[in-house]
TILUM-299811 format. One record per residue (C-alpha): residue number from 1; x, y, z. Coordinates in Angstrom, 1 decimal. Example, Ala and Ser with C-alpha at 12.3 -4.5 7.8 and 13.67 -1.06 7.14 Angstrom:
<atoms>
   seq       px       py       pz
     1     12.3     -4.5      7.8
     2     13.7     -1.1      7.1
</atoms>
This chain:
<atoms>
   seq       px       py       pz
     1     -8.9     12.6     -7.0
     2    -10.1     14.1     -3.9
     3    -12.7     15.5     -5.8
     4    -14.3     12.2     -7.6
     5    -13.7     10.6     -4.1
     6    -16.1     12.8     -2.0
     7    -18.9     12.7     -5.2
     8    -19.0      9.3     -5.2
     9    -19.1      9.6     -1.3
    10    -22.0     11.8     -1.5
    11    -24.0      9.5     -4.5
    12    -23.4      6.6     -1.8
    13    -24.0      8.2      1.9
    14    -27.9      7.8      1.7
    15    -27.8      4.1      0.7
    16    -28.0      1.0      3.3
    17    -25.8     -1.6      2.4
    18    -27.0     -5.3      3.7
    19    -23.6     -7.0      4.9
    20    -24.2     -9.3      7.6
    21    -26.7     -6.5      9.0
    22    -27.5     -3.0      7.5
    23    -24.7     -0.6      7.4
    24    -24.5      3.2      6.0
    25    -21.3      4.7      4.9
    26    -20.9      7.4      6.9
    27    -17.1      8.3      6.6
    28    -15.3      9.2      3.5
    29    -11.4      8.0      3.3
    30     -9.2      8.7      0.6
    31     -5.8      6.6      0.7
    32     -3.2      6.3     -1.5
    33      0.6      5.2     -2.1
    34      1.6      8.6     -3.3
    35      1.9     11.9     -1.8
    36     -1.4     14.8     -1.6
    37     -1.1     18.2     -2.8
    38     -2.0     20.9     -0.5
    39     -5.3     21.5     -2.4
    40     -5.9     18.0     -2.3
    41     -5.7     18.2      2.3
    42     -7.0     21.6      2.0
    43    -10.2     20.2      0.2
    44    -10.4     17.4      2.2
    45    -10.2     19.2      5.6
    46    -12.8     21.6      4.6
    47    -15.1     18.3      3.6
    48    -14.2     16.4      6.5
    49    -12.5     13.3      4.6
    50    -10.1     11.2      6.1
    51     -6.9     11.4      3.8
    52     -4.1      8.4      4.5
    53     -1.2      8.9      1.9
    54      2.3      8.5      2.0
    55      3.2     11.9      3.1
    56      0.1     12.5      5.2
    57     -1.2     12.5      8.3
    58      2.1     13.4     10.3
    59      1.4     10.2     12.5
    60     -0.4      7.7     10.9
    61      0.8      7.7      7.6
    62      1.0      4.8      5.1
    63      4.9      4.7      5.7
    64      4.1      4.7      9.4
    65      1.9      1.7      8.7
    66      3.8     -0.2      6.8
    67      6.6      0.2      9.0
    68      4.6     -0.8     11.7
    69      3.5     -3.8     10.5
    70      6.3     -4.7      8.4
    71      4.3     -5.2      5.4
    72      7.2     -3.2      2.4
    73      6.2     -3.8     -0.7
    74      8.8     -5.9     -3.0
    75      8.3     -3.0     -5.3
    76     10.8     -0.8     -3.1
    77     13.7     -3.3     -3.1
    78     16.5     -1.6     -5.1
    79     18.5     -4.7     -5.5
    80     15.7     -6.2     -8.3
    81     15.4     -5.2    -12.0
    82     11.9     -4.1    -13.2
    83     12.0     -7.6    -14.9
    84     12.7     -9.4    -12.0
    85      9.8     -7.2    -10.2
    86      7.4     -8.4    -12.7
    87      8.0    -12.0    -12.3
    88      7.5    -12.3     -8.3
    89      4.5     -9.7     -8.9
    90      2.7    -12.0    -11.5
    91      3.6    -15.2     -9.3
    92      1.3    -13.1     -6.8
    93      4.4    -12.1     -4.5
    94      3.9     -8.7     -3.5
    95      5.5     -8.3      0.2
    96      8.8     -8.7      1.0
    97      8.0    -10.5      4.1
    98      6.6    -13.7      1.8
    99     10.7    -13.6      0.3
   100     11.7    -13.6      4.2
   101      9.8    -16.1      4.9
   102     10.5    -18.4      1.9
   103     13.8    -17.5      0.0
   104     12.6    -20.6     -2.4
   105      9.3    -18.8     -3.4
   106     11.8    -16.3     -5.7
   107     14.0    -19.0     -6.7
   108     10.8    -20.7     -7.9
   109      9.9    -17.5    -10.2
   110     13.4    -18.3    -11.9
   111     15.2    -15.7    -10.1
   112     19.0    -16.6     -9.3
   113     20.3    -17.9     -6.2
   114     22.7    -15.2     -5.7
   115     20.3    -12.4     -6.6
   116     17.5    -13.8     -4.0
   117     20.6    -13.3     -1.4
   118     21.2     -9.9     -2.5
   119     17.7     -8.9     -2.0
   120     17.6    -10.9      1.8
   121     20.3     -8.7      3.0
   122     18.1     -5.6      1.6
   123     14.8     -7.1      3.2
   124     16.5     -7.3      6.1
   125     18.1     -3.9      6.1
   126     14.5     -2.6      5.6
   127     12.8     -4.4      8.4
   128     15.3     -3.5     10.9
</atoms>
């Protein structure tokens, strides 16, 4: 991935993009939910792109991030089938902050009473 990233990088860095007022990409950033290989940060170092994965930089990572901000995903609550998953993802819930927020958005979705009190003890587990 690396790879396609910095090509399409380098078909792009000459062009001027009109957004507001003319800008030229002039960084390339590669950043993903999953972990990098080592040729992956090797290659990247060497080309100079900015790599934010899960596992990578040290500081500054995409768990650092999200912890930061408190922005988890609903897709790392355990307490939820795959089912379950689906249905708040298709009803466009995606953080678990929007469940925190408004227990009656997953009720809405059709999932359980009981279940959407299982997964508030879990969201709040994780944000602490």
């Amino acid at each position: 991935m690396a790879l396609y990233v910095k090509a399409r990088f380098d078909d792009l860095a000459n062009n001027v993009f009109n957004y507001g007022r003319e800008r030229k990409i002039d960084e390339c950033w590669l950043v993903t939910n999953t972990k990098f290989s080592e040729q992956a940060i090797q290659y990247a170092e060497c080309k100079n792109m900015k790599l934010v994965g899960w596992n990578y930089p040290q500081k500054g990572n995409l768990q650092d991030l999200i912890e930061d901000a408190g922005l988890h995903p609903i897709t790392c609550l355990r307490s939820i089938s795959r089912t379950e998953e689906q249905m708040l993802l298709t009803a466009g819930i995606v953080l678990c902050k929007s469940i925190k927020e408004d227990p009656q958005l997953a009720i809405d979705v059709g999932i359980h009473k009981e279940k959407v009190k299982e997964m508030l003890k879990e969201i709040n587990l994780i944000s602490n």
